[in-house]
VMD Tcl script that draws the C-alpha trace (Angstrom):
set ca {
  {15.32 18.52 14.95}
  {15.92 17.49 11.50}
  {13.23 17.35 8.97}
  {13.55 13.16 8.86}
  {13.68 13.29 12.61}
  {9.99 15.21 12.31}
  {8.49 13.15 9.61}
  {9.73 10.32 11.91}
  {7.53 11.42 15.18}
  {4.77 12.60 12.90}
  {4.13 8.74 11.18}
  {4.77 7.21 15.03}
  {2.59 9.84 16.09}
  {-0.35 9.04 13.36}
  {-0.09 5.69 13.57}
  {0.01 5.22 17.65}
  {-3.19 7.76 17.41}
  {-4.58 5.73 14.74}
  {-4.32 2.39 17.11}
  {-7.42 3.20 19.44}
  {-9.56 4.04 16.42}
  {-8.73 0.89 14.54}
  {-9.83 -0.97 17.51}
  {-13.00 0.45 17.96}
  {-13.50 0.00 14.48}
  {-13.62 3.04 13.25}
  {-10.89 3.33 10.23}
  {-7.79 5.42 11.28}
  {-7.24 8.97 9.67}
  {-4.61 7.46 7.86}
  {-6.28 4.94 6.41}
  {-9.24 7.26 6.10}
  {-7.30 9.14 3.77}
  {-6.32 6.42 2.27}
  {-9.57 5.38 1.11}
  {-10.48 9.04 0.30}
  {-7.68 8.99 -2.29}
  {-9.08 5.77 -3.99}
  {-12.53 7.03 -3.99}
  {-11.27 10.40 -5.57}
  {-9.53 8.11 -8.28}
  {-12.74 6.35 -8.96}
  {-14.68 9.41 -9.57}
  {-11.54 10.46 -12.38}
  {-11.98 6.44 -13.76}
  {-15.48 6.49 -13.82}
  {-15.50 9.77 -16.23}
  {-12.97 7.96 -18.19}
  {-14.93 5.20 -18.76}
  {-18.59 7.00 -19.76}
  {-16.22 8.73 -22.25}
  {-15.58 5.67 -24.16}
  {-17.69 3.91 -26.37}
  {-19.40 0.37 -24.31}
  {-17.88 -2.81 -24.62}
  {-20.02 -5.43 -26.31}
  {-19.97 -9.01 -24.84}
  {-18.99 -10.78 -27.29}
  {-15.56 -8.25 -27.98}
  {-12.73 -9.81 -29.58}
  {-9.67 -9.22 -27.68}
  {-7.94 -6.96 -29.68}
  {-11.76 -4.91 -28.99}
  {-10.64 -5.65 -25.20}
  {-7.18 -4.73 -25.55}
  {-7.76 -0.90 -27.11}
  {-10.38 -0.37 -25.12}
  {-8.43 -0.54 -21.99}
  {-5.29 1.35 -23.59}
  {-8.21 4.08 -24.23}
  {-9.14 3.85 -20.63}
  {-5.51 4.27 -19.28}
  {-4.98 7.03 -21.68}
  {-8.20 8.69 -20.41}
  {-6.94 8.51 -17.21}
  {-3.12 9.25 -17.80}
  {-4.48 12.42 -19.22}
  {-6.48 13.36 -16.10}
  {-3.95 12.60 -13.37}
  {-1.19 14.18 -15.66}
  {0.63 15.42 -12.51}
  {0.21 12.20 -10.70}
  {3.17 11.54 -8.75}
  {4.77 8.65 -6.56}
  {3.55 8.60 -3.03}
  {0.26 10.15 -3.62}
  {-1.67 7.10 -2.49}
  {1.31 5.17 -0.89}
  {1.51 8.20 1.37}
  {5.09 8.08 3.71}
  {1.95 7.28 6.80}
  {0.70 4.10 4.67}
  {4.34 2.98 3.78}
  {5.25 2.85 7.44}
  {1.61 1.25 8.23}
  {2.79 -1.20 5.54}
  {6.01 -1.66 6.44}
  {5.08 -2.74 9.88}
  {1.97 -4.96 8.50}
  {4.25 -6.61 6.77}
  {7.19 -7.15 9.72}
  {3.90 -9.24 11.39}
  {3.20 -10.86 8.86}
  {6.53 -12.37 7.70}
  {7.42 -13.06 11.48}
  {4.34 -14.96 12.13}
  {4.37 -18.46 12.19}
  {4.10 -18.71 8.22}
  {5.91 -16.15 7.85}
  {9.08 -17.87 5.78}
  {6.04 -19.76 2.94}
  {4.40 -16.16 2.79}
  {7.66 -14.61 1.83}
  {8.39 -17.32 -0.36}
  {4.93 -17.03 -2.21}
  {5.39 -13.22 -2.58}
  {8.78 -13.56 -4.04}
  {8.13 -16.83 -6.21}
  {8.66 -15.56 -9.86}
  {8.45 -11.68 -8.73}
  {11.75 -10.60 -9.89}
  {12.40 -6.65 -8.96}
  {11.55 -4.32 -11.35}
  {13.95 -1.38 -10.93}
  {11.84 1.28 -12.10}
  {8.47 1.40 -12.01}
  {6.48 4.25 -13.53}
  {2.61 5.89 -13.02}
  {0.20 5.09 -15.41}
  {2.24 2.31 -17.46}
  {0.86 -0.86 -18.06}
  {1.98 -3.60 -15.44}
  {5.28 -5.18 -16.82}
  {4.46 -7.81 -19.17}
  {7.29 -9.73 -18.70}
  {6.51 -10.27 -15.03}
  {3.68 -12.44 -14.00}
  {0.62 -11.29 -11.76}
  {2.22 -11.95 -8.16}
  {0.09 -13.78 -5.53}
  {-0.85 -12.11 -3.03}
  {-0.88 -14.13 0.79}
  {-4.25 -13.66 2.48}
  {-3.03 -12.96 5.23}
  {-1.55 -9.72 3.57}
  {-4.61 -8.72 1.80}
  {-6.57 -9.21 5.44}
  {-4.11 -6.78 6.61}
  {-4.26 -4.32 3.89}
  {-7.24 -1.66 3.47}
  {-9.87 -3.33 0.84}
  {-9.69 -1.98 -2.64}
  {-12.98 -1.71 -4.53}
  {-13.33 -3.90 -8.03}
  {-10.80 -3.24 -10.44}
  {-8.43 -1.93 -8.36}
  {-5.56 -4.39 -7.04}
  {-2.34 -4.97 -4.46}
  {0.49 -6.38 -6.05}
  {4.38 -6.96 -5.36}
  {7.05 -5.80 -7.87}
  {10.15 -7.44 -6.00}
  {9.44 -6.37 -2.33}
  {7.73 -2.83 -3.42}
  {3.89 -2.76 -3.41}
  {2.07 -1.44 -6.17}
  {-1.42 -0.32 -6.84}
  {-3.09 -1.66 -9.92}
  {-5.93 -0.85 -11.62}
  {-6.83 -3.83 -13.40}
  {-9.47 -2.72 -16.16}
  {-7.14 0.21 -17.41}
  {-3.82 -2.57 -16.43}
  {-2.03 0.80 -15.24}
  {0.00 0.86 -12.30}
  {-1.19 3.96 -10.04}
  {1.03 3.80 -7.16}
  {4.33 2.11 -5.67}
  {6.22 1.96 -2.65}
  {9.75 1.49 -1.40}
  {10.71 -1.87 -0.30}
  {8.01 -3.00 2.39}
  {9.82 -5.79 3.39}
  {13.31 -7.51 3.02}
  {13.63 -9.43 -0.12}
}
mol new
graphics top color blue
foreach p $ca { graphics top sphere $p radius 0.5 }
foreach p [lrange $ca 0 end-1] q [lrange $ca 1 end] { graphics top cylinder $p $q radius 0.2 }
display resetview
């Protein structure tokens, strides 16, 4: 059996095992770990953050601005052997992927694909711990995607780059984590 076969019957596996549990409502393991990996990452932002000097209210927004290039250096410098995939495991891309095939086939499926893509261009490359592309706008994100999709605690956010999900972290404006294409574009 070849090694994509096995990674193959492992995510079927996981995910037909993590079906039951999701029912009950009790979070699958691979959404379990999932959420385990975001709380970890708060704990690393959280230290970040009580190393830097407080915000005041009324900041200016160049205040704003260096304060969260602090932060996302902060945390750049903890996670310095971040890599792709480590919350966007190859489980949660395939739990994605098929979120997303009922989604778009649902009976809005053609306007939710059309809000996802309106002005979200593809980015080809898309790097850990740089700032979200400033010459792309914040995408939208459908509700019916975000219902779909484990919840994210404040300042952490879903958004598409092209077709390719990415996790955000909004207060540092870092991207964390992408995926492959999770849907055709």
């Amino acid at each position: 059996m070849t090694a994509r076969a096995i990674v193959l019957v492992v995510v079927v596996t996981s995910m037909a095992a993590a079906a039951p549990a999701a029912a009950a409502g009790t979070p699958s393991p691979v959404l379990q770990a999932f959420e385990a990996r975001v709380k970890s990452y708060l704990t690393i932002k959280d230290k970040a953050e009580r190393a830097l000097p407080h915000l005041a209210r009324q900041s200016t927004p160049e205040e704003v601005v260096k304060h969260q290039r602090a932060l996302a250096a902060r945390i750049k410098e903890a996670r310095a052997g971040a890599k792709t995939g480590e919350f966007f495991t190859p489980e949660i891309q395939a739990l994605l992927k098929r979120t997303m095939d009922e989604v778009l086939s649902g009976a809005d499926g053609k306007s939710v694909r059309d809000s996802i893509l309106d002005e979200n261009p593809d980015v080809p490359e898309i790097r850990l711990h740089e700032q979200y592309p400033t010459t792309v706008p914040l995408s939208t994100m459908p509700p019916q995607v975000l219902a779909a999709l484990p919840k994210l605690p404040k300042g952490l956010e879903y958004r598409f780059l092209g077709s390719r999900l990415v996790l955000l972290d909004t207060d540092a404006d870092i991207i964390l984590d992408s995926t492959g294409p999770v849907f055709q574009a």
